[in-house]
Structure formats: structure tokens, C-alpha cells
MARKE-112081 format. One record per residue: x, y, z of N, C-alpha, C in turn; residue number from 0. Coordinates in Angstrom, 1 decimal. Example, Ala and Ser with C-alpha at 12.3 -4.5 7.8 and 13.67 -1.06 7.14 Angstrom:
REM residues 2
    n_xx    n_yy    n_zz   ca_xx   ca_yy   ca_zz    c_xx    c_yy    c_zz  num
    13.2    -5.7     7.8    12.3    -4.5     7.8    13.2    -3.3     7.8    0
    12.8    -2.2     7.1    13.7    -1.1     7.1    12.9     0.0     7.9    1
END
This chain:
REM residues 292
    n_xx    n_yy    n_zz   ca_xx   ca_yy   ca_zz    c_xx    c_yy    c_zz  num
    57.7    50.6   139.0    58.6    49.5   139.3    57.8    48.5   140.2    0
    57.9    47.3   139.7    57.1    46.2   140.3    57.9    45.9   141.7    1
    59.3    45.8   141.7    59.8    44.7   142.7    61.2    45.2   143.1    2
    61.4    45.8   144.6    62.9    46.1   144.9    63.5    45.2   145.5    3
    64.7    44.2   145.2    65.1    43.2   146.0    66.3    43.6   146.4    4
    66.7    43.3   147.5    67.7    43.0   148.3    68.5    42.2   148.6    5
    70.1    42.3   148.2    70.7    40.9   148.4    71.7    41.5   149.4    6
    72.0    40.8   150.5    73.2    41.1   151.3    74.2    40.0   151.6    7
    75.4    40.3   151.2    76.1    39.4   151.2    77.7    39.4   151.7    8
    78.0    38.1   152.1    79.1    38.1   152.8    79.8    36.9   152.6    9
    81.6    37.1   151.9    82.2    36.3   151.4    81.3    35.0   150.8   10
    80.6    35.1   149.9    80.0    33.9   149.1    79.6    35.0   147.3   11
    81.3    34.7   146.8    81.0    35.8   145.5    80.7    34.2   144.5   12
    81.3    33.4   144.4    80.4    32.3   143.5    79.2    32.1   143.4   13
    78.3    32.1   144.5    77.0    32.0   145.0    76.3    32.9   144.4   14
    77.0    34.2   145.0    75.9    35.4   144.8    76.3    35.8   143.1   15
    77.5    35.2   141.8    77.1    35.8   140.8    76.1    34.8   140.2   16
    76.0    33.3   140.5    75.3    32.3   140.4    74.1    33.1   140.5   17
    73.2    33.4   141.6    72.2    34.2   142.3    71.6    35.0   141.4   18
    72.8    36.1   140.8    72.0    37.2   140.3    72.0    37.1   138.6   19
    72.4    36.1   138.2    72.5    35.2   136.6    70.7    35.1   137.0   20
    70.7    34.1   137.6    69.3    33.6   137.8    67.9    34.8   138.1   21
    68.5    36.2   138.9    67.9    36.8   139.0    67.7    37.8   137.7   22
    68.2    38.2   137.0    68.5    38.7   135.5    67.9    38.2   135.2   23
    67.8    36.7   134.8    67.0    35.8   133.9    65.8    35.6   134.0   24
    65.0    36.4   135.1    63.6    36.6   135.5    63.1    37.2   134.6   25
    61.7    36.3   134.1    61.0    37.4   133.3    59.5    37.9   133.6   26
    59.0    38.9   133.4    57.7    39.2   133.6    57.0    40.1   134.7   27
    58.4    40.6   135.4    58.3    41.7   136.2    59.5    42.7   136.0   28
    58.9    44.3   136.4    60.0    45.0   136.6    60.8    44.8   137.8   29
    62.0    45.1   138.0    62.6    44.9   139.4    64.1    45.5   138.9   30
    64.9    46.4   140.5    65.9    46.8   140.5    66.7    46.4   141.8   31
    67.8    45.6   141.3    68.5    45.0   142.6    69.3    45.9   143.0   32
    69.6    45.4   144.4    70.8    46.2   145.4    71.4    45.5   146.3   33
    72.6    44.9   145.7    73.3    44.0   146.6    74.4    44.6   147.8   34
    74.0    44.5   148.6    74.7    45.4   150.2    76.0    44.1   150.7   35
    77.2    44.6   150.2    78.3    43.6   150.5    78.7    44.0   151.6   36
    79.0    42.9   152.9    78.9    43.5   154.0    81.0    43.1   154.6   37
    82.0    43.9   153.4    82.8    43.9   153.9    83.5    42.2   153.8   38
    83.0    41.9   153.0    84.0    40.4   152.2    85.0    40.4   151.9   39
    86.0    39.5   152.7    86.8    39.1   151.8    87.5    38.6   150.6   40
    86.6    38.1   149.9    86.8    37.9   149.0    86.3    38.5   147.9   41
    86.6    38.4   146.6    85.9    39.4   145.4    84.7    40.1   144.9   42
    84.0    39.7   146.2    82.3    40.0   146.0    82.3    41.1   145.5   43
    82.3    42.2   146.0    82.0    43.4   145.3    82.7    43.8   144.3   44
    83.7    43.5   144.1    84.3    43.3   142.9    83.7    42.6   141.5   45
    83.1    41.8   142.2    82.4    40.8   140.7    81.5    41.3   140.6   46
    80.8    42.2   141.3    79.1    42.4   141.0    79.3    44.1   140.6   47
    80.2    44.5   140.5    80.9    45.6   139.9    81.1    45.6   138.3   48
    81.9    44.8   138.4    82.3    44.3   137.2    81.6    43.2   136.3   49
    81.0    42.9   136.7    79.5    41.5   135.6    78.1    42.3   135.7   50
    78.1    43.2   136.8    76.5    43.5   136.9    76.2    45.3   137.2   51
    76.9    45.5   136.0    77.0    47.3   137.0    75.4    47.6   136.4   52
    74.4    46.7   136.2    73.3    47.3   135.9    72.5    47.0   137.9   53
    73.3    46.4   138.6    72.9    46.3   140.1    73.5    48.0   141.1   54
    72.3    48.1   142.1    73.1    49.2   143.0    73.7    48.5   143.9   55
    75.3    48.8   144.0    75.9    48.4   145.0    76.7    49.2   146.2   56
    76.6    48.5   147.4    76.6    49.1   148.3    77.5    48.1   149.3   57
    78.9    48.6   149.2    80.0    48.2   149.5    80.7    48.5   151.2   58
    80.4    47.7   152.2    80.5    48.3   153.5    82.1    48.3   153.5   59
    82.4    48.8   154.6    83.8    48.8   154.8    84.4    48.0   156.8   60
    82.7    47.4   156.9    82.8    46.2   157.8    81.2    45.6   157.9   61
    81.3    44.6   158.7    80.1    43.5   158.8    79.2    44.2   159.6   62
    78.4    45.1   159.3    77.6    45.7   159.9    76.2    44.9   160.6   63
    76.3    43.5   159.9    74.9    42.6   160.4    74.1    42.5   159.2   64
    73.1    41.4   159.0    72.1    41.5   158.5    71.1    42.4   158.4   65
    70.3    42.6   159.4    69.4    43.7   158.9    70.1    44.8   159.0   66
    70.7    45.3   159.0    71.6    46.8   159.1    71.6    46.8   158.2   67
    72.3    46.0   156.9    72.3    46.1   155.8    71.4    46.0   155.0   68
    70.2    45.1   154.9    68.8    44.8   154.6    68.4    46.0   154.5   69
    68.6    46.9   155.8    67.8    48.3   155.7    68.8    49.6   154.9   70
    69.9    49.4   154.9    70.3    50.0   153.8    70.0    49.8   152.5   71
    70.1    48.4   151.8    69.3    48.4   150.8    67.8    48.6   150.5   72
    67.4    48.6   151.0    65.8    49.0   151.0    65.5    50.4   151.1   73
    66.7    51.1   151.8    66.4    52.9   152.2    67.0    53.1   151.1   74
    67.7    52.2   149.8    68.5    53.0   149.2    67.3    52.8   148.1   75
    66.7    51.6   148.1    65.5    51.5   146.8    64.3    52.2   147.1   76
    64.1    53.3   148.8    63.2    54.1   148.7    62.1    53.5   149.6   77
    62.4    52.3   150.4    61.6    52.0   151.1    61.7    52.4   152.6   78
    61.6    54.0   153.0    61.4    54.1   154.4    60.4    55.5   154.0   79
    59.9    56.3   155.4    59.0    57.1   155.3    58.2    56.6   154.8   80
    57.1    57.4   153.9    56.6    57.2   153.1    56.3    56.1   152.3   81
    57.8    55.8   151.9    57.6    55.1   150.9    57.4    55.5   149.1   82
    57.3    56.5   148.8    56.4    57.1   148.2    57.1    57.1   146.7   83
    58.6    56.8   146.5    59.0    56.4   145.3    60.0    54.8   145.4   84
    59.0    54.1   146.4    59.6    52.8   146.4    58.9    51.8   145.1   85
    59.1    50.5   145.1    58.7    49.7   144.6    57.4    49.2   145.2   86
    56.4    48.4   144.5    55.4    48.3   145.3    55.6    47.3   145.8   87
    56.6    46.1   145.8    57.4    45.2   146.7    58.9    45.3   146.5   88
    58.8    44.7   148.1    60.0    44.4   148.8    60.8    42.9   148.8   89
    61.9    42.8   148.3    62.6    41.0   148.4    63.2    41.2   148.7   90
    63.6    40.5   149.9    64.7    40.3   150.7    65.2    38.5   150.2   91
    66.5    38.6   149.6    67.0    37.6   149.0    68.2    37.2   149.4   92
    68.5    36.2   149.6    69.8    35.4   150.6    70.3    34.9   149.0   93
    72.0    35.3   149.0    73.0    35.2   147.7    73.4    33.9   147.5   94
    72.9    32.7   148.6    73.0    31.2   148.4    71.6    31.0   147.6   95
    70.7    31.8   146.9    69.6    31.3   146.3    69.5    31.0   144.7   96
    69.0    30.3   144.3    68.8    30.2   142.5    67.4    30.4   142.2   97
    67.0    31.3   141.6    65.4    31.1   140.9    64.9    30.7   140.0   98
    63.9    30.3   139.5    63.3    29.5   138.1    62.8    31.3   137.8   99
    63.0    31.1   136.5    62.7    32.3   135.8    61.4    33.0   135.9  100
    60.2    32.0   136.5    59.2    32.9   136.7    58.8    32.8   137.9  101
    60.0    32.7   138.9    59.3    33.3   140.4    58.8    34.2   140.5  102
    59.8    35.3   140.3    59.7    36.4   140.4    58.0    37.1   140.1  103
    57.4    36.5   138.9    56.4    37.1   138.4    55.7    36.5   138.9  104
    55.8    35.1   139.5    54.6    34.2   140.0    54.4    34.9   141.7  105
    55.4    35.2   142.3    55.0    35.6   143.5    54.7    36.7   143.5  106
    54.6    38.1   142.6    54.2    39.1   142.8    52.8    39.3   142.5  107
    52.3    38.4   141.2    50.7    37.9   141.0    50.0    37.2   142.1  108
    50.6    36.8   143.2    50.5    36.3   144.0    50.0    37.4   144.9  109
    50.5    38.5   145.4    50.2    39.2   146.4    49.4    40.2   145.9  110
    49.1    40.5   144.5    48.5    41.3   143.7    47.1    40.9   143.8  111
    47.2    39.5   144.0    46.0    39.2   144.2    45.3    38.6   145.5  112
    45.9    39.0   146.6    45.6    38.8   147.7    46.0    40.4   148.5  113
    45.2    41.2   148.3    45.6    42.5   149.4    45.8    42.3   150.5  114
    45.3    41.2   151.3    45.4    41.0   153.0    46.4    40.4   152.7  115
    47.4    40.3   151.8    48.9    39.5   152.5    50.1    40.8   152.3  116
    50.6    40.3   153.3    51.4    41.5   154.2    52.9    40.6   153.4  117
    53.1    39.2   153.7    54.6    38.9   152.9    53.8    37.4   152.8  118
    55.0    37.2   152.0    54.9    35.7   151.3    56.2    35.3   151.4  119
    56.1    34.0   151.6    57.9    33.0   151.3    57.5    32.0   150.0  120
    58.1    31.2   149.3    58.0    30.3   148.3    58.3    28.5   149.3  121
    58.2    28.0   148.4    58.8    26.5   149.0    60.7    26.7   148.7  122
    61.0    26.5   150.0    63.1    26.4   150.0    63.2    25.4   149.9  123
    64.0    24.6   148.8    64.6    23.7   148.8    66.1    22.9   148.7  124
    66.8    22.2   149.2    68.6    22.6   149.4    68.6    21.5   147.7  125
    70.0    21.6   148.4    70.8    21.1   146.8    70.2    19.4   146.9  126
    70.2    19.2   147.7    69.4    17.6   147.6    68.3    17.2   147.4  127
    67.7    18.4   147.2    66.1    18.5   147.4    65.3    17.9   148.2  128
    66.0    18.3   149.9    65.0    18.4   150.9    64.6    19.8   151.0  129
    63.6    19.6   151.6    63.1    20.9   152.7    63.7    21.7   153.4  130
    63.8    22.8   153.0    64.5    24.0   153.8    63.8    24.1   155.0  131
    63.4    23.6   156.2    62.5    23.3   157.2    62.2    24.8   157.8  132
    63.2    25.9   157.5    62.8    27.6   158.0    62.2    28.3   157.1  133
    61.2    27.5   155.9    61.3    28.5   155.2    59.7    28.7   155.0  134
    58.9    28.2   156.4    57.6    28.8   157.3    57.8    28.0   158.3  135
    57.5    29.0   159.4    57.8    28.9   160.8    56.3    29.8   161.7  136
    56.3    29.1   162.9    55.7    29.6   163.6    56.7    30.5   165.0  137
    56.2    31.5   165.1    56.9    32.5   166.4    57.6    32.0   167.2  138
    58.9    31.8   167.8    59.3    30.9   169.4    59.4    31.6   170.0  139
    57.9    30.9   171.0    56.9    31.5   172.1    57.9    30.6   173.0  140
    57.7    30.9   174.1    58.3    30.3   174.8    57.6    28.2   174.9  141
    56.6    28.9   174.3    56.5    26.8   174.2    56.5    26.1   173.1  142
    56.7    27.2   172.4    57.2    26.3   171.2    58.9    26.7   171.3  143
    59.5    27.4   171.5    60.9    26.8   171.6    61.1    26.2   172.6  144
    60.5    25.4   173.7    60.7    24.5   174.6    60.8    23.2   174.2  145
    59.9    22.9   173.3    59.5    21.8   172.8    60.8    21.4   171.9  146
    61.2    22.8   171.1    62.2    22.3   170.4    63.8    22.0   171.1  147
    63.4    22.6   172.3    65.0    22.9   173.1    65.7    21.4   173.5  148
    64.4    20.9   174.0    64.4    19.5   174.4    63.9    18.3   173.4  149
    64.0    18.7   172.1    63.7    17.5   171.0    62.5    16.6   170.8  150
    61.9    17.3   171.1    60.1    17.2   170.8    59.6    17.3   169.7  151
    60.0    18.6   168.9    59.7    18.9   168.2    60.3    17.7   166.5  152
    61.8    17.4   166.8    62.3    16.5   166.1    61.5    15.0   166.9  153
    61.5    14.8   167.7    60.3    13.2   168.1    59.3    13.1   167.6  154
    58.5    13.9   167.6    57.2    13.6   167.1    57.1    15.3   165.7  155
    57.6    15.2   165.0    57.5    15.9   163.7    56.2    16.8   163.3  156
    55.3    15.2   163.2    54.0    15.3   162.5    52.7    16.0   163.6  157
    53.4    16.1   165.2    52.7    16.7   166.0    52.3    18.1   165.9  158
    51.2    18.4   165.8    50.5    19.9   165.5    50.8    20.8   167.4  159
    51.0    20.3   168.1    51.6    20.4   169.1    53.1    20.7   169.2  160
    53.5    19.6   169.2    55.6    19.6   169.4    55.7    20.1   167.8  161
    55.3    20.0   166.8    55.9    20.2   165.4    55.9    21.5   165.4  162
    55.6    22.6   166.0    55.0    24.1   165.8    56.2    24.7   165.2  163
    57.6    24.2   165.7    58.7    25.2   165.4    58.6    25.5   164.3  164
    58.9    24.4   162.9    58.5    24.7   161.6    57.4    23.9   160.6  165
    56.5    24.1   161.6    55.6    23.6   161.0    55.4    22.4   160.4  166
    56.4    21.3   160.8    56.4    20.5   160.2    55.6    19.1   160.0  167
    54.1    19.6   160.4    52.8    19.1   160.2    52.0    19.1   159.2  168
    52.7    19.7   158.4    51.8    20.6   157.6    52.4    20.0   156.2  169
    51.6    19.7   155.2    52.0    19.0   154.0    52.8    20.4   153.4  170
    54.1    20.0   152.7    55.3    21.2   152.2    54.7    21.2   150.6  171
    53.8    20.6   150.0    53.0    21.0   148.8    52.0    21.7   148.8  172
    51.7    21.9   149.7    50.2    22.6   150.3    50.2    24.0   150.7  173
    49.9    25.1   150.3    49.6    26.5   150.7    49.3    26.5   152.2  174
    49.9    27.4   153.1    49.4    27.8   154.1    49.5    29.1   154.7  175
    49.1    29.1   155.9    49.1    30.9   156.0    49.9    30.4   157.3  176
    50.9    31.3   157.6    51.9    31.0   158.8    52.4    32.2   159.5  177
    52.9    31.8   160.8    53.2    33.0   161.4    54.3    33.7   160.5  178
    55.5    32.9   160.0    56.7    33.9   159.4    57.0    33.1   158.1  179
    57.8    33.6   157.4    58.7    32.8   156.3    60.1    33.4   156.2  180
    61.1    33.0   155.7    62.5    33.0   156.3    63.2    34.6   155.0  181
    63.9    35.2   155.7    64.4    36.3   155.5    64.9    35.7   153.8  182
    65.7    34.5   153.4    66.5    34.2   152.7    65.6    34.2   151.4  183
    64.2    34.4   151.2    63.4    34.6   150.3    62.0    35.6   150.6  184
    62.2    36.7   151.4    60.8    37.2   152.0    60.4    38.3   151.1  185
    59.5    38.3   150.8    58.8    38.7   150.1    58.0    39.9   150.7  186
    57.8    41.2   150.5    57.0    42.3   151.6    56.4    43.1   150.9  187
    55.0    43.4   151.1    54.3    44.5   150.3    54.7    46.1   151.1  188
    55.0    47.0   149.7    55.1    48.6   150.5    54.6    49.1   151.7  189
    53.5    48.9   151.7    52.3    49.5   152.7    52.7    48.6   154.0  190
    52.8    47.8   153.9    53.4    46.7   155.4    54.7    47.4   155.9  191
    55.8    47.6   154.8    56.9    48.3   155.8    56.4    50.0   156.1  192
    56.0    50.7   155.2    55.5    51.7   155.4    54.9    52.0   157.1  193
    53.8    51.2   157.0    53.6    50.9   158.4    54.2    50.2   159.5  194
    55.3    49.1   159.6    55.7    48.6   160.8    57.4    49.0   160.8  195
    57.5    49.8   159.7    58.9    50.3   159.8    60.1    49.1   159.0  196
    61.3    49.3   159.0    62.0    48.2   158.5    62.9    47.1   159.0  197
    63.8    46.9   159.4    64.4    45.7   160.3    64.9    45.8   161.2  198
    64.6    45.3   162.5    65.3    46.1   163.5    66.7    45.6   164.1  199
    66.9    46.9   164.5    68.8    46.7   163.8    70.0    46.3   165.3  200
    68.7    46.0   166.2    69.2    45.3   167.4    69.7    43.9   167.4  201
    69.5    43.3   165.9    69.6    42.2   166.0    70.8    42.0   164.7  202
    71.7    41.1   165.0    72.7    41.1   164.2    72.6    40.1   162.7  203
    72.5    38.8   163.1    71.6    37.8   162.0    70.6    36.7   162.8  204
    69.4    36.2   162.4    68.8    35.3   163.0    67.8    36.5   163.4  205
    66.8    35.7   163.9    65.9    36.2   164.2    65.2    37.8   163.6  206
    65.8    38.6   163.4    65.0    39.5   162.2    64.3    39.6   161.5  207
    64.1    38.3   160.7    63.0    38.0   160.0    61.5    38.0   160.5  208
    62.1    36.8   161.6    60.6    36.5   162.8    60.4    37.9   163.2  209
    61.4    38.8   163.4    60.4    40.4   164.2    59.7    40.9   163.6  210
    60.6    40.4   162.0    59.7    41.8   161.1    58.1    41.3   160.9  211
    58.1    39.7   160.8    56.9    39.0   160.7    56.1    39.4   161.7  212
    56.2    39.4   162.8    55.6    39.4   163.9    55.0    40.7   163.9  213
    55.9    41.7   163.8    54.9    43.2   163.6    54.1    43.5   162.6  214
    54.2    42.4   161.0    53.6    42.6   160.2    52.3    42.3   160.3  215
    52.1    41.0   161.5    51.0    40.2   161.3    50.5    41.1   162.8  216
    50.9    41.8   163.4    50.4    42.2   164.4    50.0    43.7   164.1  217
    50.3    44.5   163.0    49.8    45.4   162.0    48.0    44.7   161.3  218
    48.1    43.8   161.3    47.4    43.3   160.4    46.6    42.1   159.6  219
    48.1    42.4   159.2    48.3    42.1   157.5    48.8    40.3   158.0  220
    48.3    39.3   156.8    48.4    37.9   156.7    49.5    37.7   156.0  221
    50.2    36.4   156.6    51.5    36.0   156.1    51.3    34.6   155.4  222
    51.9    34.4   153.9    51.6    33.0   153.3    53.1    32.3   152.8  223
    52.9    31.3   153.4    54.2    30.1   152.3    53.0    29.7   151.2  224
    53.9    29.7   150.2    53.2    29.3   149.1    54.2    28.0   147.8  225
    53.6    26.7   147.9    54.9    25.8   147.3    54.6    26.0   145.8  226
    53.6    27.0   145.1    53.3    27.6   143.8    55.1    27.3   143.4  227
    55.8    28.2   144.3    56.9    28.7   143.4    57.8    28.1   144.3  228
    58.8    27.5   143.8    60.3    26.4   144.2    61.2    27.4   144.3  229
    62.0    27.3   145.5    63.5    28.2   145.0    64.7    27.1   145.8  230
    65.8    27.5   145.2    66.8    26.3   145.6    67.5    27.1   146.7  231
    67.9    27.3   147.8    68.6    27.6   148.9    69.8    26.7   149.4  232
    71.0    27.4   149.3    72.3    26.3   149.6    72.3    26.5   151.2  233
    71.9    27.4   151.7    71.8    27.5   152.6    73.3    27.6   154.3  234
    73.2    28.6   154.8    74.2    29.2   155.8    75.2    29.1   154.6  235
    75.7    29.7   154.2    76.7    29.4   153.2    78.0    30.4   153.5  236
    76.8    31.7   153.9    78.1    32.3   154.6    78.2    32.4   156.4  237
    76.8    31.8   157.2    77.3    32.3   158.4    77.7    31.1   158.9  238
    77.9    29.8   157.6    78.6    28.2   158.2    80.1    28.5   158.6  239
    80.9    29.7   158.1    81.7    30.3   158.0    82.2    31.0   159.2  240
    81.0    31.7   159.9    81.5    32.6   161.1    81.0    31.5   162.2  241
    81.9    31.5   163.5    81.6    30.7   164.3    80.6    32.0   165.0  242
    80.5    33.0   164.8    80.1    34.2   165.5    78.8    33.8   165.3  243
    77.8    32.5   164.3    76.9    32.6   163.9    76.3    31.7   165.2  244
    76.6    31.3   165.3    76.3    30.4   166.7    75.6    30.8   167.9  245
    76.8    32.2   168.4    76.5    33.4   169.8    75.2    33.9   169.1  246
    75.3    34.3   167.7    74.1    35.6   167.5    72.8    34.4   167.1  247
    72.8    33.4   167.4    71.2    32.6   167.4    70.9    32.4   168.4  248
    71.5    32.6   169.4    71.2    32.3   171.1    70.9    34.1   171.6  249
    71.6    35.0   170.6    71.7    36.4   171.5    70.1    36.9   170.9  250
    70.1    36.4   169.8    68.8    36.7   168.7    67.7    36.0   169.5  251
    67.1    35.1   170.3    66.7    33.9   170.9    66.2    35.3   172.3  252
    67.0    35.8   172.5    66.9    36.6   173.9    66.5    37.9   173.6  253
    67.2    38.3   172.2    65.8    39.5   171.8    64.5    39.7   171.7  254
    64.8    38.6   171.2    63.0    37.9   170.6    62.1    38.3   172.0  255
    62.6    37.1   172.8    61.7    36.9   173.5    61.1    38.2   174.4  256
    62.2    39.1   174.9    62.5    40.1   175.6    61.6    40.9   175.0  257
    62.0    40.9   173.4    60.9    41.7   173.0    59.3    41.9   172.9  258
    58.9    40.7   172.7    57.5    39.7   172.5    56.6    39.3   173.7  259
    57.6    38.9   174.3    57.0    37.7   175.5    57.2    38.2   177.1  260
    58.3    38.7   176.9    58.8    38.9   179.0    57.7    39.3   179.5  261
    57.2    40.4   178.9    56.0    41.2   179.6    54.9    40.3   180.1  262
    54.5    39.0   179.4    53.4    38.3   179.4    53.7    37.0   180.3  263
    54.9    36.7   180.5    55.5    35.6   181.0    55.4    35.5   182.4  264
    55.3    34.6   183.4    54.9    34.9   184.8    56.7    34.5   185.1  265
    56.9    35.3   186.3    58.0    35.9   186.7    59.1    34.1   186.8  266
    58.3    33.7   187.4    59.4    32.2   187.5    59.5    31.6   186.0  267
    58.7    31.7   185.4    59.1    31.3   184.2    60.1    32.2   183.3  268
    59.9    33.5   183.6    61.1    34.4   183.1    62.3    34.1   183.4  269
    62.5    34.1   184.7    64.2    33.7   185.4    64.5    32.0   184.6  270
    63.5    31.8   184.3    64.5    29.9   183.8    64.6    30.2   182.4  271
    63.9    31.0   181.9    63.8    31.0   180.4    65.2    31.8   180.1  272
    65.7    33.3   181.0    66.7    34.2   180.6    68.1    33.3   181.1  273
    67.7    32.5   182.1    68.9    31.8   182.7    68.8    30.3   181.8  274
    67.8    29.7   181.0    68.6    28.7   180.0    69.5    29.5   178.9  275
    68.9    30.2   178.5    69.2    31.1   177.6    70.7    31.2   177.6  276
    71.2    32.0   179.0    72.6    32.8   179.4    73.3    31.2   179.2  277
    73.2    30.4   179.7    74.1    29.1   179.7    74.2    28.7   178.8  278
    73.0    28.6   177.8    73.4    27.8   177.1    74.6    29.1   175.8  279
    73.9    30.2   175.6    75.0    31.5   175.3    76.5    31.4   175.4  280
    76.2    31.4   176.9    78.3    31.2   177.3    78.6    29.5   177.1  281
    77.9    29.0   177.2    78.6    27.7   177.0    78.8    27.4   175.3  282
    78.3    28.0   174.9    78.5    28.2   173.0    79.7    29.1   172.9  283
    79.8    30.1   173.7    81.1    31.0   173.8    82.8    30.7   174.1  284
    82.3    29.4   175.1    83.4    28.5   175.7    83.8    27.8   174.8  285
    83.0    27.1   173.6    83.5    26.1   173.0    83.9    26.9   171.5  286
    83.8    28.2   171.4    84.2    28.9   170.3    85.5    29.1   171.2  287
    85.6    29.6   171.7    87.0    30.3   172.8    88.3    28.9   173.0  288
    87.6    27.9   173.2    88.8    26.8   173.4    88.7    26.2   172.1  289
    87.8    26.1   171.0    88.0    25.7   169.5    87.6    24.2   170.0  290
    86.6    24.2   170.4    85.9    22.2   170.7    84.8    22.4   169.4  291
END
């Protein structure tokens, strides 16, 4: 089996049977999906029961989070330990996605042919056909999310400097090798999770991606966006939905760093960085709580 993908999904059942039409309609590789419904209200698991019983599904009975679920469908396609009756890749696929029928095969020729890459993302594109701007990113280090905190990064774009958040210096036709590429299309070779383990489950949605990147490339192994292959992304589709999405990109923002950075960070710069952090947190908390 060429390719185990992962779709996890929450209240977006139009999307995700849209998603896996387009995923079906792949040609040129093997692959076996596993859509992890994370407790939707609405028909999701129901429809993908009933239109796609050739999918494994994996029906929660609450919102367990993003990678919680990520890692259930991947432990259920055989990707932990070992590894040893997994797929020789990994897709992690966001159910706001549409594919052209030969992604699938273009990006796995892709990594077949580059052993030192550890994951790959494609070019994201939204329904308008801009730029999915997360869909290659560099790490936020504490100065590159500075830059973005205070709108640097949106002033000067084209700055190889202030632009670092997503790289938005960088021609979006052009191949590059980047710190991460966005969970909603990530692409993972066996041997990468085998070695750095699978998603860590401290983190509810947001930022998971960037950790898993970050131990991949710190294992190793080289990370590429590649605009070879287009995918359409509708993007937040379902966490435009949860105001809960909001808390968990600021709570996700404080893992990260805690995880990555505190150790490295000189002590005064620590206390401003955990204390912008906490304000800006609860003041996102305040304005979900009073409904502003």
C-alpha cells in the first residue's frame, strides 16, 4: 500500500463527501482512507457510512481534538511502533479539501524520489484562488511571531526578515524547502513517524502540525512545499464554527513555545513573551464570554 490518509472531521458533511468524491477519483496510487469523525452534529458519519463503506471509519462519541484523532487514524492504518504493516506514507487531509486526480500520485513520486524528505505540502489554494498563506511556514520563534504580533510581517510581506511567518517572500510557483507545511494537506514518509513518534496530543487544534514539523526536521529529515501539485482548500470550515478556535491558537502559541524555545530564551524575555501570551488568551476569553 502506497498511501494511508487521514481525514478528521467535524460538522462539515457536504465538504467532506465533496473531499472524498475527489479522493476516490485519484488515480495512480494505492491508498486506504480513514475518516475520524470527531462527534458531529450533523450527518457526517452517517454519510460516509453510507456513500463510502469502502472508507475506515472512526466515529468518536465527543471532540477529542485534532491530533488525538489524527493519531487514531494513523494507529488504526498501522502507523505507530514499528510501523511495520503501515503504508509507506502518511496524509493527513483537512475534509474542506478537493484534489485534481493526480495529486495523489504526483506527490508520492515526489518523495519517492527525494529520500531526504521527511514531509511535503502542495500549493493551498481557497475558492477565489488566492493563496492559502499556511500552507509553508516557518517555526514561531519568538521573532518571527513578534514581527507578526505587531504587523510587520503584513507591512512589509516581501521582507525575508518581517515576511518569515509564511514565507511570504518567496515566489508561491516556485519549490522550496521550509520549516513546515500545514496539517490540512501534510504529507509524511513512514520512517519519519516511526522515528519522531505521532502527534502530540497536548495540543487541541493549531499548532500540531508545526510540532510534528519541527521534530521531523530536527530528526533529520527535509521538509518541501511543492506548487508541482494545486489543491483547493475552503479553509477553517469547521473551526470558523467553534469560537473555542480562537482560545486553542493562543493556548497552541504557548505550547509551542514552552516547548521549543523557553529553555533558550533569556529570562526577561520569557516573562513578556508568557505574559503577552496570557492577555492576549483571556482577553480572547472575555470577548467569547460577553459574545463581542
Amino acid at each position: 500500500m502506497d498511501l494511508g490518509i487521514v481525514i478528521v472531521n467535524y460538522n462539515t458533511c457536504e465538504l467532506l463527501r465533496r473531499c472524498l468524491e475527489t479522493v476516490f477519483a485519484s488515480v495512480g496510487v494505492m491508498f486506504r482512507v480513514c475518516v475520524v469523525d470527531n462527534a458531529s452534529p450533523d450527518e457526517s458519519a452517517a454519510m460516509v457510512a453510507q456513500e463510502f463503506p469502502q472508507v475506515m471509519l472512526i466515529a468518536n462519541t465527543e471532540n477529542v481534538g485534532y491530533p488525538t484523532a489524527n493519531n487514531q487514524g494513523l494507529r488504526a492504518l498501522g502507523f505507530e511502533g514499528d510501523g511495520a504493516t503501515a503504508p509507506r506514507y502518511a496524509l493527513l487531509l483537512n475534509p474542506d479539501t478537493e484534489l485534481p486526480s493526480d495529486a495523489l500520485q504526483q506527490v508520492v513520486a515526489l518523495m519517492e524520489a527525494r529520500p531526504e524528505l521527511g514531509a511535503l505540502g502542495p500549493k493551498l489554494v481557497r475558492p477565489d484562488g488566492s493563496l492559502d498563506l499556511a500552507c509553508r511556514r516557518s517555526f514561531p520563534s519568538p521573532e518571527v511571531s513578534f514581527y507578526r504580533m505587531v504587523g510587520l510581517s503584513r507591512l512589509f510581506p516581501q521582507s525575508r526578515r518581517f515576511g518569515r511567518y509564511n514565507l511570504t517572500y518567496l515566489d508561491p510557483d516556485e519549490e522550496a524547502e521550509v520549516d513546515s507545511v500545514v496539517g490540512a494537506f501534510m504529507l509524511v514518509r513512514r520512517e519519519a513517524i516511526v522515528q519522531v513518534g505521532l502527534l502530540d496530543e497536548s495540543f487541541f487544534m493549531y499548532g500540531e502540525d508545526l510540532d510534528w514539523a519541527f521534530r521531523i526536521k530536527q530528526a533529520g529529515w527535509r521538509i518541501l512545499y511543492t506548487p508541482q501539485v494545486t489543491v483547493l482548500h475552503v479553509k477553517r470550515a469547521a473551526s470558523r464554527q467553534s469560537p473555542r478556535a480562537r482560545v486553542e491558537f493562543w493556548r497552541a502559541m504557548e505550547i509551542f513555545y514552552r516547548k521549543h524555545y523557553a529553555a533558550e530564551t533569556p529570562w526577561p524575555l520569557h516573562v513578556l513573551i508568557l505574559t503577552a501570551i496570557w492577555v492576549v488568551l483571556n482577553f480572547t476569553r472575555c470577548l467569547i464570554r460577553f459574545k463581542l
